[in-house]
N, C-alpha and C positions, 0 to 999 in steps of 0.2 A: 504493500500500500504506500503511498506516497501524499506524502505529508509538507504543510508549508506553515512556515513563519519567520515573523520580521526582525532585524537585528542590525547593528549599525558598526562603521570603520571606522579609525577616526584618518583624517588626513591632512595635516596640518593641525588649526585649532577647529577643524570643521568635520562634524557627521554628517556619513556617507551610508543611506537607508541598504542594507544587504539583506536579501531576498533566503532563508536558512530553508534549504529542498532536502527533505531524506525522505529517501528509497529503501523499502524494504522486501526482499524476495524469499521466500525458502527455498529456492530451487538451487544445489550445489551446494558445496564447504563452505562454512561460516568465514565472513569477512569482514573487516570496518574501511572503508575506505574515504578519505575526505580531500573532494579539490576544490578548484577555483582561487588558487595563488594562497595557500594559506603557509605560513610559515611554522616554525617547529613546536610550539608553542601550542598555535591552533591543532596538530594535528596531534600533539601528546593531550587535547581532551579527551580521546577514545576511552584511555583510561583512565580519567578524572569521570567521566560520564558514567559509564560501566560499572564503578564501586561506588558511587552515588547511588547509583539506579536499588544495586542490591541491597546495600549496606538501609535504604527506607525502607524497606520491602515490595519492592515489585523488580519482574523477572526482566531483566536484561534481554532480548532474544539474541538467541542461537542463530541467527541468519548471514543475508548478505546484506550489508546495512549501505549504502551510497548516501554522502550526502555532500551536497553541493552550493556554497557560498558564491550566490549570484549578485552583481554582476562579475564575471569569473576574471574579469582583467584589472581588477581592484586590488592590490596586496592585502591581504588579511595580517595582524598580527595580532598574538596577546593571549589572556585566556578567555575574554568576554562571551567568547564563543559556546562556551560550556552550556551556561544554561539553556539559550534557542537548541540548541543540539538536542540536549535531555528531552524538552516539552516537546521538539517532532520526531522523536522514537516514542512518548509516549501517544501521543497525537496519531501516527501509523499504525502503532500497535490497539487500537481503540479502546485505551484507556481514559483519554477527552477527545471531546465531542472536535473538530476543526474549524466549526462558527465558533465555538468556543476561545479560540485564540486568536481569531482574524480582527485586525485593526490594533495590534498592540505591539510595541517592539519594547521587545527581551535583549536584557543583557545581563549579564554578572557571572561568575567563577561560581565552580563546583568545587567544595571537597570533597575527600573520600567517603568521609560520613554523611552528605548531603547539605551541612551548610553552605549558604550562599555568601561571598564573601567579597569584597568592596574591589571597583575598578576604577580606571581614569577616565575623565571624559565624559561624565554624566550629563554634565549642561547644558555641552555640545550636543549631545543625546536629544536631552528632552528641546534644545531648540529646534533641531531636527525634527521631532517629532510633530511638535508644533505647525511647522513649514508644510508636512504634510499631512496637516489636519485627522492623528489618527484618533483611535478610541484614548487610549493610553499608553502607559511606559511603565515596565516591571523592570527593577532594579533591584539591587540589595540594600537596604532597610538602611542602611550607613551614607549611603549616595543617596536617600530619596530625599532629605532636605535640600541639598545641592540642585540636587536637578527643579525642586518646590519652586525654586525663586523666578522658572519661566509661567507666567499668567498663561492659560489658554490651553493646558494639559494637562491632561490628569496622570499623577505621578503614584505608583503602588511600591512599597519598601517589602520586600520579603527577606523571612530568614535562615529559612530552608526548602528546600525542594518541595516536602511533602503541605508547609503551608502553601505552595501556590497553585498547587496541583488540585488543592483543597478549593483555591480561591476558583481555581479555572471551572470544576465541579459544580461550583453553586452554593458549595457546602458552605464555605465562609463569608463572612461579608466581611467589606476590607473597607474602608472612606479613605480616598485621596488622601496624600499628604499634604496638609497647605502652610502655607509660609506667610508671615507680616512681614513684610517688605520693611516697612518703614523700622520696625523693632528688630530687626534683624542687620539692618546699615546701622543702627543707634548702639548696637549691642557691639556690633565689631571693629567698630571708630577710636576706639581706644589708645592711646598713643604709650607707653612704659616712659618716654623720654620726656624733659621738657628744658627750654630756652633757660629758666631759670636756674637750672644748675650751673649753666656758668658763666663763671666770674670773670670778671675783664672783657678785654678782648671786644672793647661797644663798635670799636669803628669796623671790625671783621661785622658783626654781626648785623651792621648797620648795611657793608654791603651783601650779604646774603640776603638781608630781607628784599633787598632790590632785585637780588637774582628771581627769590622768588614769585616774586610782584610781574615779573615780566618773563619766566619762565627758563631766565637766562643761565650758560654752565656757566660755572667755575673754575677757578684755580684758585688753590692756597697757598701759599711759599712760604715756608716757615722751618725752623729748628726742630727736631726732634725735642717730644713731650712741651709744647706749645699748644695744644689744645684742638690739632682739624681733624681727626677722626671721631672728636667728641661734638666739635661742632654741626660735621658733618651727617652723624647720625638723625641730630635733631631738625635738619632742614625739613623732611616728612610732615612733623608735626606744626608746620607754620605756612603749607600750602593750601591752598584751596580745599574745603571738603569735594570727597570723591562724589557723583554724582550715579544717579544707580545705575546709568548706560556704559560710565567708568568703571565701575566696581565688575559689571557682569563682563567685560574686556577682558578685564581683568583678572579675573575670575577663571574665565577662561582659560587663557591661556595656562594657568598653576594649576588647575582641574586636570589636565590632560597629561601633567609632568605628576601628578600622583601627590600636591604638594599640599595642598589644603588640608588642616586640619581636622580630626575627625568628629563629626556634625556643627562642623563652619560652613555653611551654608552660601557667604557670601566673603570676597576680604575687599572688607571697605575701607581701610587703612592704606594710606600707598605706601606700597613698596621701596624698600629698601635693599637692595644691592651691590654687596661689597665682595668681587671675585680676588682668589690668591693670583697674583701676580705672576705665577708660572701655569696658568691655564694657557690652553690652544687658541684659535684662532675660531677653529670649530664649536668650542664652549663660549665662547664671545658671543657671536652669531649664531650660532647654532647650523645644524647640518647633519652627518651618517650616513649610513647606508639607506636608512630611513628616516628620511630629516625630523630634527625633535628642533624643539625653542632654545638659543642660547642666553648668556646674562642679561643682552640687550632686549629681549622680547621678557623675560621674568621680570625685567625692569618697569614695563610697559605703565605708562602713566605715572611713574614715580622717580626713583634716582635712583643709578647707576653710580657709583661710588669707586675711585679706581686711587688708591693709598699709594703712596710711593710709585708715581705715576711713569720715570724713566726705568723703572725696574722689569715693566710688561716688554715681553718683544714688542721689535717695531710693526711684525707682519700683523700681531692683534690689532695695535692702537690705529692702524693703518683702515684694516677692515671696521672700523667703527666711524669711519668717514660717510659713509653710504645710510645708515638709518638715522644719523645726525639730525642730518640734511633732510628726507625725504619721510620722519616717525618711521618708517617700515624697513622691513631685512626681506630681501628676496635668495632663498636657496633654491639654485637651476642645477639638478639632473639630469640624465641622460633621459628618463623616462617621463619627466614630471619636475616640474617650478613648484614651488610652497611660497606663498607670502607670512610675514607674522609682523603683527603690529610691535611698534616699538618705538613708540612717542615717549622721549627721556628727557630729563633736564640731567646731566653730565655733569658730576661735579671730582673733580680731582684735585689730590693732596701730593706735593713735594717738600725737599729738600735742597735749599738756593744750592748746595754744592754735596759732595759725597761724601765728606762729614759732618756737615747739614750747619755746619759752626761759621758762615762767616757772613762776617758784617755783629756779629752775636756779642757784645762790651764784655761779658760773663766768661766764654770761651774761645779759645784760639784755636781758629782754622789751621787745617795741617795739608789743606788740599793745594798745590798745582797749578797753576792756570790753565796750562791742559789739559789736567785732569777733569778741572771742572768745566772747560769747553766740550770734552767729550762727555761728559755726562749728561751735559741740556740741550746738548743733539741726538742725544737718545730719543728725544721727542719731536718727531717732523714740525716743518712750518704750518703744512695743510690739517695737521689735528688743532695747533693752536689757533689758527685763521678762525675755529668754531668755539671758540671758546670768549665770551663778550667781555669776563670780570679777571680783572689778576687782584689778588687783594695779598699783599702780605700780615704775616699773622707772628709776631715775637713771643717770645719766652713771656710767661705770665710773671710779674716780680710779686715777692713775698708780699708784700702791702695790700695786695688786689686781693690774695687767692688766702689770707685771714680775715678778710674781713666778713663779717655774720651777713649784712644783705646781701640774699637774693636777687638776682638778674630777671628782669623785664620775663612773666608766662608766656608762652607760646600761643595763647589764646588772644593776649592781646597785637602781640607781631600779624597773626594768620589774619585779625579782623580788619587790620590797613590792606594787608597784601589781596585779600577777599575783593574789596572796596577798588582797589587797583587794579582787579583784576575782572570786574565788572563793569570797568569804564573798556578796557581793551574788548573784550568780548561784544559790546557793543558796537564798538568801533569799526570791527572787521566781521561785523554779521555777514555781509557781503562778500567777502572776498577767502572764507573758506579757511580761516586760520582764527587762531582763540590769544595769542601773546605777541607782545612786544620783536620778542626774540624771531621769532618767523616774518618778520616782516620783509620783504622783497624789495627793491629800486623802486620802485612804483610805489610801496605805500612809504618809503622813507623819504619821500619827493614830497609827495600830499600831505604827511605827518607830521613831520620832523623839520618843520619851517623855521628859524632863528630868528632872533632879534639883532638888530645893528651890535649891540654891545655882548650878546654870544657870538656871535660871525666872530668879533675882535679877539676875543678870550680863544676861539677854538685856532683860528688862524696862527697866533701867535704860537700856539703849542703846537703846530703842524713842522712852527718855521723850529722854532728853539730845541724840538724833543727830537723830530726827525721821526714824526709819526708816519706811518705806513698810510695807503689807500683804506687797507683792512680796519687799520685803527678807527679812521674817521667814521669809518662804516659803523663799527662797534660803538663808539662813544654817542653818536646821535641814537642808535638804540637804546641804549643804556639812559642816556636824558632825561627820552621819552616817559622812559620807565620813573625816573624819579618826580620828573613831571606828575605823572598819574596818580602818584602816591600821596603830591601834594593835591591833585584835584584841581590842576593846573592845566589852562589848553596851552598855553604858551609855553615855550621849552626860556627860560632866561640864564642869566649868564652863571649863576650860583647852581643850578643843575649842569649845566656843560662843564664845570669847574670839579663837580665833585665825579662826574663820570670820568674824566683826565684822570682824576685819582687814582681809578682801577684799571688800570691800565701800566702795571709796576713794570712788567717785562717789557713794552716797548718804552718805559720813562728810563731803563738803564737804572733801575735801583739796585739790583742786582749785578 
């Protein structure tokens, strides 16, 4: 008899509806056979299936069992496959009715004993599902608040084999899983860090709120134990709240790397991203034999965090030129391109030299002039060209880092940058971008207009600093941005003065 049910691949961060066909014959030697591109994984369900099947009580048949993951030029991989497998052997075998399972896609892992046990991808799933307006989506009971958060499906959590087999029967009644939206972004908004732990260090902070405010990267330049990986963590928590088409992006993508939490439903929190320094090129971006997501797409909507920034090879920092620029990472195969979003704000931590001491009143440099020439050419022109802020960041002295007041909450940093960031989103309703930092010739022509006495101020620093084209480029974005912050249309000459500021590597402070 031959039996059918629905089930899903993933492919990139997107579900792919697979058609599960098993055939069952008595006729000849018992066999299990499974194609349609499934990988090693899929095809060791035979025996995840088989001691499920027995080990609840019902009989495994003795036959020729075929079954066929359509459409067949789609790579399968994983174990999701197990439980559609299980329900059309038992479906052939007329143990459930086949109206009984039609309009519902199945997915989840078998064990040997018959629990159902948690996979990647649910979201993806149930959006999928959605898109093709089925009945439902059976999951394992751990994914079904994840997949909850899509409106417009009904979503069923099981916990074993013989509960769904119950559920297909009649026998059980089951109520959707539902999800509060709203209680569920409020519940996982939570930040561990905040602005107010630390001390000193107001004019670095002053320019990160800018960064934030306009979406712009970073550089930090500083001393060892000077404060930017502590600073760095807290940028998160003083960004725009995530919005719920961000968070489920988001979401996303971490759903399908198996990362989320188990029954976190949503991560409404952005992301935070800090890879070791001796990753590939391929962990950056991501890629394989089967392209998965690299740092830059788990980053997605949040910050990408890169600590001692001339220690990455150059072939990584290099490939990070391309999702900068364009939010997205495109992996091309021989078989197939994957896109994965990857809209980041970039922020990276150095050392002015390679024993991080000089220029430092406290310690005496031991580096080189060569030494230190080849060190900050470890870092191309074209990665710094995307980078709007250089801020240096000194050793915190004893006076700052005793004293009992706390530093400005992150609540109130986020509520300007919010504010600043509601004037830009406005701004460029039209033109398909949300910050400062993305602004193209065309809106830094229309935006970015000066007054006689900034023209004077920026001019002068063009002639005396030996600013680049790049620089001028950056500092009118940068302005803009402080502009916003004051709720200012006019860019004047105490914004173009403090944007100069950040711009330490082409001022020669260094």
């Amino acid at each position: 008899m031959l039996s059918k049910t629905l089930s899903a691949a993933l492919i990139g961060i997107d579900a792919h509806t697979i058609e599960v066909e098993v055939d069952i014959t008595s006729r000849g030697l018992p066999y299990f056979s499974t194609v349609g591109l499934p990988d090693t994984a899929v095809k060791e369900s035979k025996e995840r299936v088989r001691a499920a099947l027995k080990n609840t009580g019902f009989n495994f048949p003795l036959k020729q069992i075929t079954v066929n993951l359509a459409p067949a030029d789609i790579k399968k991989e994983g174990s999701a496959f197990d439980l559609p497998i299980a329900i059309g052997i038992t479906v052939a075998e007329g143990i459930l009715e086949p109206k009984a399972v039609e309009g519902f896609m199945i997915s989840g892992e078998l064990s040997l004993d018959g629990r159902i046990k948690p996979i990647k991808g649910a979201l993806s799933m149930a959006i999928k599902a959605k898109d093709d307006r089925l009945k439902g989506l059976v999951l394992p009971i751990e994914n079904a608040r994840e997949a909850a958060v899509v409106n417009g499906i009904n979503v069923y959590g099981f916990g074993s084999l013989p509960e769904l087999i119950e559920f297909f029967r009649g026998a059980a009644a089951l109520h959707p899983t539902v999800i509060n939206i709203g209680s569920a972004m409020e519940e996982n908004s939570f930040y561990q860090d905040d602005f107010s732990d630390v001390k000193g260090q107001e004019h670095v902070k002053r320019a990160i709120e800018v960064a934030a405010a306009g979406g712009h990267n970073v550089l930090m330049i500083g001393p060892p134990g000077s404060g930017k990986t502590m600073l760095a963590r807290r940028i998160p928590t003083i960004l725009p709240d995530m919005t719920f088409e961000e968070a489920l992006q988001t979401t996303r993508v971490h759903s399908i790397m198996g990362l989320l939490k188990s029954n976190q439903p949503l991560l409404a929190t952005r992301p935070f991203r800090s890879p070791h320094h001796t990753l590939s090129d391929v962990a950056m971006v991501g890629g394989g034999q089967i392209p998965k997501p690299g740092e830059v797409s788990l980053a997605h909507n949040g910050i990408l965090f890169l600590d001692e920034l001339p220690e990455f090879k150059r072939n990584v920092l290099e490939v990070l030129r391309q999702p900068i620029e364009d939010s997205f990472v495109t992996i091309s195969r021989a078989v197939s391109s994957i896109t994965y979003p990857a809209s980041i704000m970039l922020v990276c931590a150095m050392n002015p030299c390679p024993c991080g001491y000089i220029g430092d009143s406290r310690h005496q440099c031991t580096c080189s002039p060569s030494q230190i020439h080849r060190y900050r050419q470890k870092v191309s022109g074209p990665l710094l060209d995307r980078i709007d802020i250089h801020v240096e960041v000194p050793a915190v002295p004893y006076k700052e880092l005793s004293k009992d007041l706390s530093g400005e909450p992150s609540k109130d940093i986020r509520s300007r940058v919010q504010n600043a960031r509601r004037t830009q989103v406005e701004r460029f309703k039209k033109d398909g971008i949300y910050s400062n930092a993305k602004m193209r010739s065309k809106h830094i022509k229309k935006y970015c207009a000066l007054k006689s006495d900034a023209q004077g101020i920026l001019e002068t620093a063009m002639h005396k600093l030996g600013l680049s084209a790049r620089a001028y480029t950056r500092i009118l974005k940068v302005s803009r941005t402080i502009a916003d912050l004051e709720s200012s249309e006019d860019i004047s000459a105490h914004h173009i003065s403090e944007a100069i500021q950040y711009r330490t590597l082409d001022r020669g402070v260094f």
